[in-house]
N, C-alpha and C positions, 0 to 999 in steps of 0.2 A: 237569521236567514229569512229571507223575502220569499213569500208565498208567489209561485205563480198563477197566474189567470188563464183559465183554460176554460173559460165562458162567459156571455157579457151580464153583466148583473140585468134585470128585470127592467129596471131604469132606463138602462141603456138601449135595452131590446126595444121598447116601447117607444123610444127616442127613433131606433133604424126604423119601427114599423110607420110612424107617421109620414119619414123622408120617403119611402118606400108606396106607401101609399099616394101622397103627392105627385113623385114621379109616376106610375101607374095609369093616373087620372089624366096626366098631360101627356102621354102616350096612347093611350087609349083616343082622347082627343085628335092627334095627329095622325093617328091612324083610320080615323072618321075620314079625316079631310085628303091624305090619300087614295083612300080608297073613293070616295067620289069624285075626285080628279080621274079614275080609269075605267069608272063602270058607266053603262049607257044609262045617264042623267033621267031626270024626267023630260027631258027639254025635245018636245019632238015634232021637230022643226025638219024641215027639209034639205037642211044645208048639204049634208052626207048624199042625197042623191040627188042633187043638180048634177046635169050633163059636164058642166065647165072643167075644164083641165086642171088639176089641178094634185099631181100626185108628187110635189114636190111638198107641199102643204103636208100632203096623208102620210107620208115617209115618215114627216119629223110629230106629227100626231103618236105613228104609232111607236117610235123611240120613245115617246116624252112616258106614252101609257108605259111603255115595258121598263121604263125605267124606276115610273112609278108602282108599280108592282114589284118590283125587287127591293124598294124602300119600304115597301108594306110588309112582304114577307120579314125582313129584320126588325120590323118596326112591330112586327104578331110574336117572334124569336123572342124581343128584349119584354116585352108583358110578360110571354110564358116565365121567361127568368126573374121577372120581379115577383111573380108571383109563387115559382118555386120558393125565393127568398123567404118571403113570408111565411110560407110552412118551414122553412126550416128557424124563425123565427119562435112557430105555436112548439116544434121540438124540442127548442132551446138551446139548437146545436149551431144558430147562425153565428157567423164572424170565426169559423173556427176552419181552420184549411185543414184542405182534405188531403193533400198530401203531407204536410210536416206535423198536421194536427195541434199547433200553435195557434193564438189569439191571430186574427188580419186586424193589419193597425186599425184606428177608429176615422182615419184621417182619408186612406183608402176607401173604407166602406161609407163614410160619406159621400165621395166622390163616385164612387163604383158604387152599390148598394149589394149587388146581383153576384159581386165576385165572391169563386169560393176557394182561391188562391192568395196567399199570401205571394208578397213581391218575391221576397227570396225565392218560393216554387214556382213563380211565372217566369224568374229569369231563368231559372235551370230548366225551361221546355225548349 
């Protein structure tokens, strides 16, 4: 009879935490560059108050800002989640679904890190 695995060995944990941290740092990054694409730059220059017409210009300015603020808030959403991951890492309780309470494949949380569903309980939502 075959033992089942109902946690990832040490090894493994240490393997998600380096993936984890990786992605982390290139989010964190992108979300640097975000967020100074929408906040008022050092750059202070007069362009914003010249008299000249131009509020076909400012429309699509301020889409592009509100667009990029909603990239940032998901993009603050996906850190908070990697970095829950991680404590659920120092626990020892990562890779483990929280509904069927079985192993999430390795192949998944490679690609996902953050997930704490297995596919079987993602499809049943």
């Amino acid at each position: 009879m075959s033992e089942v695995k109902v946690k990832y060995s040490d090894e493994d944990l240490q393997e998600f935490k380096a993936i984890i941290e990786k992605k982390i740092e290139r989010a964190k990054s992108d979300l640097a560059l975000l967020q100074s694409s929408y906040k008022n730059g050092s750059d202070n220059g007069t362009d914003d108050t010249s008299p000249s017409f131009k509020s076909f210009d400012e429309g699509s300015d301020v889409m592009s800002k509100e667009a990029n603020v909603q990239l940032a808030i998901r993009q603050e959403k996906f850190i908070r989640d990697l970095n829950n991951a991680l404590l659920r890492i120092e626990n020892k309780t990562y890779g483990v679904c929280r509904v069927t309470g079985k192993l999430i494949q390795k192949e998944r949380l490679k690609l996902v890190p953050h997930a704490t569903l297995s596919i079987e309980a993602k499809r049943k939502q």
